[in-house]
C-alpha positions, 0 to 999 in steps of 0.5 A, a space after each residue: 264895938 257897940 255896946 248894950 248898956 243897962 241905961 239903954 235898956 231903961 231909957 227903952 222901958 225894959 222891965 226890972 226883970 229883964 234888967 236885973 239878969 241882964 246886970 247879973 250875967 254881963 254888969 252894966 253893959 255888954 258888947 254885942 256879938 253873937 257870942 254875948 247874944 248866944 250867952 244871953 239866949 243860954 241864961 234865959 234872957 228875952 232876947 227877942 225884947 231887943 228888937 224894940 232897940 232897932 230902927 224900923 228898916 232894921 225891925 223889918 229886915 230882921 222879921 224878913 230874916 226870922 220869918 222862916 225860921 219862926 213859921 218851922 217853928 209854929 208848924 213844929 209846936 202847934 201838934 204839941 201845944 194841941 195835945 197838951 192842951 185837950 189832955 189839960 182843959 
């Protein structure tokens, strides 16, 4: 099974405040599966960040993969993010 290590996250130059949840939740490294990504997504860890590990084949299959799913989610926000904006500025 392949694994997410912490030596991992610092050789590609995540941040100390990424690393120190990452080693609270799973220790010094963590197997990656749905289950650990979706545990990692619930405690609040950027998990969007590990996109920098991918090679670029992979980088652009998943910005494919997420491209649906990313445009709902702007056209959901946007009305939002305009409203609390003009009640805000």
């Amino acid at each position: 099974m392949t694994q997410l290590t912490v030596e991992m996250l610092i050789d590609a130059g995540a941040c100390e405040g990424g690393i120190a949840p990452f080693r609270n939740l799973f220790g010094e490294y963590a197997d990656l599966t749905i289950r650990n990504i979706r545990k990692a997504q619930k405690a609040g860890l950027d998990v969007e960040w590990l996109v920098n590990l991918m090679t670029p084949e992979a980088q652009k299959a998943y910005d494919e993969a997420v491209a649906p799913a990313r445009k709902a989610y702007n056209e959901a926000v946007s009305p939002a993010l305009l409203k609390g904006l003009r009640e805000s500025l």
